[in-house]
N, C-alpha and C positions, 0 to 999 in steps of 0.2 A: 504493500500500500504506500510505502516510505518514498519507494521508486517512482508509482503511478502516480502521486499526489506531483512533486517536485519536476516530474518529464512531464506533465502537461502544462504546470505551470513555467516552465522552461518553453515551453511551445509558444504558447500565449503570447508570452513575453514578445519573442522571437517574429509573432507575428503583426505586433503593436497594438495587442488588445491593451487598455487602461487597465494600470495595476490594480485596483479593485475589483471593475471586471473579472480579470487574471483569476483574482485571489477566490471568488465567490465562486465562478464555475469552473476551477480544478476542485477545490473542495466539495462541488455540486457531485463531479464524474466519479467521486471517489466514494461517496454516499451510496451514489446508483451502482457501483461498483457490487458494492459491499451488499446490498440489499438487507439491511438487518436496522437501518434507520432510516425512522420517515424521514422523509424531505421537509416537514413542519418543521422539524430542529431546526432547520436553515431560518426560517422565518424568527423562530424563539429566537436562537443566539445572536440575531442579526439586531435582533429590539433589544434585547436585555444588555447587549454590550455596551452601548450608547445611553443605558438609563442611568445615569450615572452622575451624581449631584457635582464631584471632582472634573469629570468631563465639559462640564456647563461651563469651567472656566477658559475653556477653547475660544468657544465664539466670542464672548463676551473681551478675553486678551485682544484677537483680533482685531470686533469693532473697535476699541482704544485705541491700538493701534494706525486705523486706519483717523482715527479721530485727531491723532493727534500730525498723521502725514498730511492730514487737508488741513489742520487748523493753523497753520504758519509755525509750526517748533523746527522743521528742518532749516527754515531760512536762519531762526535765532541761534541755534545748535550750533552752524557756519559758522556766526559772525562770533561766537565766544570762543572755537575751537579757532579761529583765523587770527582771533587775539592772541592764542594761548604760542601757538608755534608757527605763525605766520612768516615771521621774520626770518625763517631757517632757509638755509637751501633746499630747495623743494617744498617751499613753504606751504605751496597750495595741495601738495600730494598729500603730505602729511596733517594739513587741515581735513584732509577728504577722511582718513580713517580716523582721525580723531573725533571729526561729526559721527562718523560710522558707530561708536562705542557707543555715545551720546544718545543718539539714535538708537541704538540696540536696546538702551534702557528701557524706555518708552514704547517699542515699536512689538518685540518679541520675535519678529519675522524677516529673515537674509533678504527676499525681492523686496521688502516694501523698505527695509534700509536702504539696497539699492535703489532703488526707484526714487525716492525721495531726497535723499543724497545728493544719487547722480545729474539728477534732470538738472542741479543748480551748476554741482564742481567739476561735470566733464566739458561741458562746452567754455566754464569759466577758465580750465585748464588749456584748454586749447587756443583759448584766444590768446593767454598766458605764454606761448612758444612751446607746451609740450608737444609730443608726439601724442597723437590719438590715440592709439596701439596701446602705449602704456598710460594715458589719462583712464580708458577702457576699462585696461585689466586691474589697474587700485584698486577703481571703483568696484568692482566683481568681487573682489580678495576681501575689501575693507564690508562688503556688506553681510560676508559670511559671516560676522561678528553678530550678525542681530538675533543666531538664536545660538549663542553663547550667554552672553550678558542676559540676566535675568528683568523683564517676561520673561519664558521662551515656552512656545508651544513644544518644540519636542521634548524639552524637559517633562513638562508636564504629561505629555504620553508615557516617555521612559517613566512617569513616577507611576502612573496607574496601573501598565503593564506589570512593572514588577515591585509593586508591591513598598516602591522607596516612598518617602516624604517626601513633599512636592516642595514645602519651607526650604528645608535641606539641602533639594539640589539647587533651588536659586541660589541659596548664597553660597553653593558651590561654586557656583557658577560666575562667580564676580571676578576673582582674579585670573582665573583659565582667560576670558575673554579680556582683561586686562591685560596678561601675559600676551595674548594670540597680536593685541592690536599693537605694543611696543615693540616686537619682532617685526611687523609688516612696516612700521614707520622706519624701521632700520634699515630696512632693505629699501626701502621710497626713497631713503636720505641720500646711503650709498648711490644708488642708479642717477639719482636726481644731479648729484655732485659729480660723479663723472658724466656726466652728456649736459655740462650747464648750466642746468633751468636756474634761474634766478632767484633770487630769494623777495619775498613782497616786505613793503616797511613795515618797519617793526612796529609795533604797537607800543602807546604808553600806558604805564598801569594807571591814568583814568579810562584810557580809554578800554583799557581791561575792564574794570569796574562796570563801566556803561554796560557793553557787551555780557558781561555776568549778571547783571541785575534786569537785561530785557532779557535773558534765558532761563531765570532763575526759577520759573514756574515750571519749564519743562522737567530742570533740573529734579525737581522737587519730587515729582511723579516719581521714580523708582524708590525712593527714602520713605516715601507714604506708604508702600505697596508693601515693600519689603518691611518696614517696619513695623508694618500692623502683621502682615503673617508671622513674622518671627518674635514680635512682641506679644502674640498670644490673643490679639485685637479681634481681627479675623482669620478666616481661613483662605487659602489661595483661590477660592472658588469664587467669596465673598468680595475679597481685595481686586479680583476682576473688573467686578462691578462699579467697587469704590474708582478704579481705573478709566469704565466707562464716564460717569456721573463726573468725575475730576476732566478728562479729555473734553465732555460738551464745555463743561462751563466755562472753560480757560479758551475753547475754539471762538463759541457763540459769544460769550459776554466779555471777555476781557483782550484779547485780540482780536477778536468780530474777524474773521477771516473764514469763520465756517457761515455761510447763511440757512439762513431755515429752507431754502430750496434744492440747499447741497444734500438733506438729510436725506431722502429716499435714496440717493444714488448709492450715500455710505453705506446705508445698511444691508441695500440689496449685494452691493460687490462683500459686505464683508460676510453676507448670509451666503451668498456661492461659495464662497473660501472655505466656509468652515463645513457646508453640506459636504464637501468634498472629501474633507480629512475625515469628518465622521464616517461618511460611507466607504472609505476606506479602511478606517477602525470598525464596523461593520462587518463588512466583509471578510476581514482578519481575522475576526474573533471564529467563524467558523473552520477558517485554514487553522487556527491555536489552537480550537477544539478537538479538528481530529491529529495533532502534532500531539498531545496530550493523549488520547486515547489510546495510540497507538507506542505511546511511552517513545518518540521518535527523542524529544530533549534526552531523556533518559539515557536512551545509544547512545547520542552523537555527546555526550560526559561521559559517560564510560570510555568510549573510544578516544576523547580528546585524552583522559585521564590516564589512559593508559599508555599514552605516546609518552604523556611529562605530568607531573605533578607539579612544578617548579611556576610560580604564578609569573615569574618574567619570562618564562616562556612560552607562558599560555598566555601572557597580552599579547606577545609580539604576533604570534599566530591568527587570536584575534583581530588584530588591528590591520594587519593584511586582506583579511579577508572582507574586513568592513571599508579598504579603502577599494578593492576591487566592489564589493556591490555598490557602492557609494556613487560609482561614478555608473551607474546602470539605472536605479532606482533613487527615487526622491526619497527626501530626507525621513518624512514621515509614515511613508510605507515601508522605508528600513526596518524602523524602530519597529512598528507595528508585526514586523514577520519574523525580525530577527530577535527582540530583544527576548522572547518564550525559549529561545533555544539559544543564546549566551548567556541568559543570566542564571541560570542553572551551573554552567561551567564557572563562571565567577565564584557564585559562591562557594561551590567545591574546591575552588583554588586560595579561596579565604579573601577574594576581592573585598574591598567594601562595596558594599553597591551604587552609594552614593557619589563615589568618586569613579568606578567604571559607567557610571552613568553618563557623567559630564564627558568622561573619553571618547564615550560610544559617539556623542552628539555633535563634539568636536569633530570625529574623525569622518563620521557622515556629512557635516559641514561643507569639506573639501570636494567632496562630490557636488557642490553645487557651479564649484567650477572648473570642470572637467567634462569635457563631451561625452555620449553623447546627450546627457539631462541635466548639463547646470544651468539650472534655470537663472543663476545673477549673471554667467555669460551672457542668456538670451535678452534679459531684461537690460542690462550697460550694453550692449550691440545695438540693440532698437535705440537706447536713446543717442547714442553717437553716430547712429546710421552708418554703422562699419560691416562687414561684414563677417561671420563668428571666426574664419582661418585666421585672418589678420590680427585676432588676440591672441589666438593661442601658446605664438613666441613671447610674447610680450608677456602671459600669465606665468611662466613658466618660473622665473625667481621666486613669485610668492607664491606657487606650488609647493616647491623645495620646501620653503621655510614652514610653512603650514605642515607639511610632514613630519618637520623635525620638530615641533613644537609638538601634534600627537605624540610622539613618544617619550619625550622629555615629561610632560603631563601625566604619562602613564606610568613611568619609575619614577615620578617625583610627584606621592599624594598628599604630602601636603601643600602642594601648589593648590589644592584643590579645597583638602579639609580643616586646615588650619582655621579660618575666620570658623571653624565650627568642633575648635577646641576639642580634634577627635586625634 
């Protein structure tokens, strides 16, 4: 069944059916297969996966998210990150990632960092004298940070799937994506200093001040969020909400940049977004179902187990493997297929979960820019109107570094679990 399940769902794949799709009718063939369970179960576990009060904080991160990319915090975001390191060589590259983190707070999502980002710092880069090629591929690199830095929707998957605390991995989550985006400004600096680019005037510290005090709301948003889940206030489901209800008021009433006729569009694109990850947690749940039944986690621990016991070498194995599907499958149908069948192995290897979590999510990350599904290549392509080969050399240094950054992360947990005193 282990075979028949995994070679149709290989098929599928193969033939560009939508990994949902994918996921539902291998799992379907493999029922009909078996002839010993109605096809109702499909229906049950399809509803009951998604009934899930922890779940509800999906859409709700989202809309914020998307509340906070229409309500003007990317432009303010800019102009305090353009204060902060503007004046460097490569001033504007490294303004780009530095919004990126910023952004990542607030946003929880890699396209919509990019997209929001980009649409200001790629064309402002290029007017700037860089190369398009690499204004492109920053912006791809620096937006993989938005589901590092806590929001993050796939945290939140990885916490439901297995079972972690969703509090826990965000503020896992804080330095991993702090480390990710000081490596990538390193490599912005270096490339920037040999090919030229210029550095923009420096900034005075009033005019830092200014620049910090019209971003200070946006600011504010992740120290609300996070503070009330991990102060016991509410819960990540809850603080969602407080996210949404904070996102209008600051769009609508205090930088009026959202209008009352922007609202239908927001909700509608952020109600697609999230139909999509659920019905794709949907659909998983019945491919987990018969992965469980059939005790398949079970084998493939036993079998990993029995190669090594040695947890540095059962990440490294891991992390291979998650950077080959990564660059196949989206971030959050990763999670959703793979995390039933690693995190069994982890814990036999004495992982924490909490800190292979944030690895898992980091290293799936990478796959957003990598052909042929990273979607921040697709989304910085359209807005530079380049076309996707012509990034690809140009992504290639913050490739590298994002690699070595996975596995430094992975021998080095308290990059991860330190702020949680573990």
């Amino acid at each position: 069944m282990a075979w028949l399940l995994f070679g149709v769902l290989i098929v599928l794949f193969l033939i560009n059916i939508p990994v949902a799709v994918a996921l539902g009718l291998a799992s379907m063939i493999v029922l009909m297969v078996q002839d010993n369970v109605p096809l109702m179960v499909v229906v049950q576990k399809m509803f009951n996966s998604t009934d899930s009060f922890t779940l509800m904080a999906v859409p709700f991160f989202i809309l914020a998210g998307k509340l906070m990319e229409t309500g003007g915090i990317s432009k303010r975001l800019m102009n305090f990150a353009g204060s902060l390191v503007g004046g460097l060589h490569g001033g504007l590259a490294m303004v780009s990632i530095v919004t990126c983190m910023f952004f990542a707070a607030v946003s929880g999502s890699a396209a919509a960092t990019t997209a929001a980002v980009g649409s200001i710092l790629i064309p402002a880069m290029v007017k700037k004298g860089y190369d398009k090629s690499f204004a492109t591929a920053i912006q791809a690199a620096g937006g993989t940070i938005g589901v590092m830095i806590p929001p993050s929707v796939p945290l939140i998957l990885f916490g439901v799937i297995a079972g972690a605390s969703i509090g826990d991995l965000f503020i896992a989550g804080i330095m991993p994506g702090i480390f990710v985006g000081i490596s990538l400004i390193i490599v912005a600096y270096v490339i920037s200093r040999k090919r030229g680019y210029g550095k923009e005037e420096k900034s005075s510290f009033k005019e830092i001040a200014i620049s910090f005090k019209d971003a200070i709301l946006a600011l504010l948003m992740p120290i609300i969020i996070l503070g009330g889940i991990y102060g016991g206030i509410f819960t990540p489901t809850e603080g969602s909400v407080v996210a949404v209800v904070y996102g209008l008021i600051v769009g609508l009433f205090i930088y009026k940049e959202i209008k009352w006729k922007d609202l239908p569009e927001i909700f509608i694109s952020s109600g697609v977004t999230s139909a999509v990850i659920l019905f794709i947690i949907s659909c998983a749940s019945i491919f987990g179902f018969i992965l469980t039944r059939e005790q398949i986690p079970l084998q493939i621990t036993d079998a990993m187990l029995g190669i090594t016991t040695n947890a540095i070498m059962i990440l490294i194995i891991i992390n291979i493997i998650l950077l080959i599907v990564g660059t196949f499958l989206e971030t959050s149908a990763a999670i959703v297929i793979l995390a039933p069948i690693l995190v069994p192995i982890a814990s036999a290897a004495g992982i924490d979960l909490v800190h292979f979590g944030v690895v898992m999510v980091v290293n799936l990350a990478i796959g957003m820019i990598t052909p042929p599904v990273g979607i921040n290549l697709f989304v910085a392509s359209n807005i530079a109107k380049i076309r996707l080969e012509h990034i690809v050399r140009a992504i290639v240094p913050f490739l590298i570094i994002l690699i070595v950054d996975v596995f430094i992360l992975s021998f080095m947990p308290s990059i991860s679990l330190f702020l949680l005193d573990k």
